[in-house]
N, C-alpha and C positions, 0 to 999 in steps of 0.2 A: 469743364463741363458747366455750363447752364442751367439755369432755373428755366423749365420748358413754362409755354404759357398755359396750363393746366391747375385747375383749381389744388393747391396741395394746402397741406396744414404745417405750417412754422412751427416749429417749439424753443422753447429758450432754452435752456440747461448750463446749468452754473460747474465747472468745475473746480474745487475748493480744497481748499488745505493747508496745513503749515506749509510755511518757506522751508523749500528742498523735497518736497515730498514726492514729485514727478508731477505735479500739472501738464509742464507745458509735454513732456513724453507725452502722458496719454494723449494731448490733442495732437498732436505730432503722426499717433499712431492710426487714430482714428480716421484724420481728416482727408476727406476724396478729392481737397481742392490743397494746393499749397496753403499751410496756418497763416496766420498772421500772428507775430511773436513778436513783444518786446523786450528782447532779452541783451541785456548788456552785462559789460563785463564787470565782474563786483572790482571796490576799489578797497586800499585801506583806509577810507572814512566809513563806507558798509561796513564792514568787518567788528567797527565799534559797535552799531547797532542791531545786526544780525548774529545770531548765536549758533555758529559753525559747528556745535556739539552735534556728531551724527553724520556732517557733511562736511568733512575736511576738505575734502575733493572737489567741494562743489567751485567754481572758477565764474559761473552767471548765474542772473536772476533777472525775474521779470518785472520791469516797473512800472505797467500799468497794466495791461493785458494779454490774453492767446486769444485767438479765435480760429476757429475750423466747421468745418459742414460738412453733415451726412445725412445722406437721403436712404432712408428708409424703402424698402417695396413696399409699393400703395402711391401714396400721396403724402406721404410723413418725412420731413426734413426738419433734423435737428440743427441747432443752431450753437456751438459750443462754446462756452465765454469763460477761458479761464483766468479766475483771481489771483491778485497777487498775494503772497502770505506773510508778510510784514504788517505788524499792526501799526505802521503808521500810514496804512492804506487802507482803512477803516473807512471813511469817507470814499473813497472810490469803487471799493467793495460794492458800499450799498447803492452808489448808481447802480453799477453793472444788475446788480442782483435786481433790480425795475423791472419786472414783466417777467420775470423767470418762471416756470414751474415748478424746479427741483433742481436740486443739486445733489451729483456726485464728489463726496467729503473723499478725498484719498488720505490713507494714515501711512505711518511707519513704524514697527514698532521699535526699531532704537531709541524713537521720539514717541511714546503714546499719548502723554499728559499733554504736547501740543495740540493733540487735532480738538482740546476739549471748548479750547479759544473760538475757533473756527464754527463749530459744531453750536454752541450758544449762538453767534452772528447769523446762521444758519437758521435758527429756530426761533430766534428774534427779527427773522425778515417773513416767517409764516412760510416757509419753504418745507416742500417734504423732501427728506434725502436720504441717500444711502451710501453707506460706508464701504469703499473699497480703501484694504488692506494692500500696501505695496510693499509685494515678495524681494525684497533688495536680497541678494548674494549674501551680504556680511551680517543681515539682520538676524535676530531669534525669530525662531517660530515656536508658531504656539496656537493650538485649538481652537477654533474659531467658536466654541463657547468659554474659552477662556478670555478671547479678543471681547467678545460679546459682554462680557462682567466686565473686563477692565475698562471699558468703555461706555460704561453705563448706558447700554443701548435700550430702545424700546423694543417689545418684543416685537412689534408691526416692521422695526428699520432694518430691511437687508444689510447682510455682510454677509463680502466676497472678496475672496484673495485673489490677486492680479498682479502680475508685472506687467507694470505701465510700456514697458516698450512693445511689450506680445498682441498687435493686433486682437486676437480672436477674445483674447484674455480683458482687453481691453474691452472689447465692443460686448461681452455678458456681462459687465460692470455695468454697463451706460444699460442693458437688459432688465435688471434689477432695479436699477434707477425707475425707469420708463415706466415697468410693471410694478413698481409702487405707486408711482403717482395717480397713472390711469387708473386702479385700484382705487385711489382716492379722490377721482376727480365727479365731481355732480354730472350726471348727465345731463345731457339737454331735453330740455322737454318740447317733444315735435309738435304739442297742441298750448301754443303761450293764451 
């Protein structure tokens, strides 16, 4: 599917988080077109710099970006650009993050003290975001005003739990995102 030739509105949206967290799944799940992923296979030189605590299992990771697209009813088409979560991708982070509006921060809670890295990067690019909680099988759960304290969230930042694989579950993550931002976006003024 196509971009028709009709005035529509692009968005950017950031999808973010520690390495392992599910990025490239949610873009995976969401996207109407084939992603675009660069996921290769970890090596044992990874291995020394990525901290497998949480993700024994994990076998790939992405090294530079996801991308996927969803078209909104209307004219709204988002544009998904998921980061990679190794901080030695700091520097590429913040290209990607150029022209974003928001980002969706996904967390885990095996790992919660990671997404706090992310979350600063996040807040340090002027981004509004929102936190989706990724429901993993072997994870704790836990209140989402407990997530909310342990994550020292603002009261404004949504949080929503998701398994990044579950379309629907997915796409009320990216819901939250969207309806934070617009919430906070200036409107235009029809008489400049």
């Amino acid at each position: 599917m196509y971009l028709s030739g009709e005035n529509q509105t692009l968005v950017k949206l950031l999808v973010a988080g520690p390495f392992g967290v599910g990025k490239t799944t949610l873009i995976r799940a969401l996207s109407e077109t084939p992603p675009l992923h660069t996921e290769e296979v970890m090596t044992q030189s990874g291995a020394i710099v990525d901290d497998l605590a949480g993700v024994r299992e994990k076998t790939t990771t992405t090294v530079a970006i996801d991308f996927g697209r969803l078209t909104l009813p209307g004219d709204l088409v988002l544009y998904l650009f998921g980061t990679p979560g190794q901080k030695r991708f700091r520097p590429l982070w913040q290209d990607i993050a150029r022209g974003a509006l928001g980002a969706l921060v996904l967390a885990d809670t095996r790992r919660l003290a990671d997404s706090f890295e992310v979350m600063d990067i996040v807040e340090e690019a002027g981004l509004r975001y929102a936190v989706a909680v990724n429901t993993f099988p072997d994870a704790p759960q836990y209140s989402v005003e407990k997530l909310r304290e342990a994550l020292d969230l603002h009261p404004e930042t949504p949080l929503v739990l998701c398994d990044a694989r579950d379309r629907d579950q997915s796409v009320d993550a990216l819901i939250a995102l969207v309806g934070h931002v617009l919430a906070h976006t200036p409107e235009e003024n029809p008489n400049p």
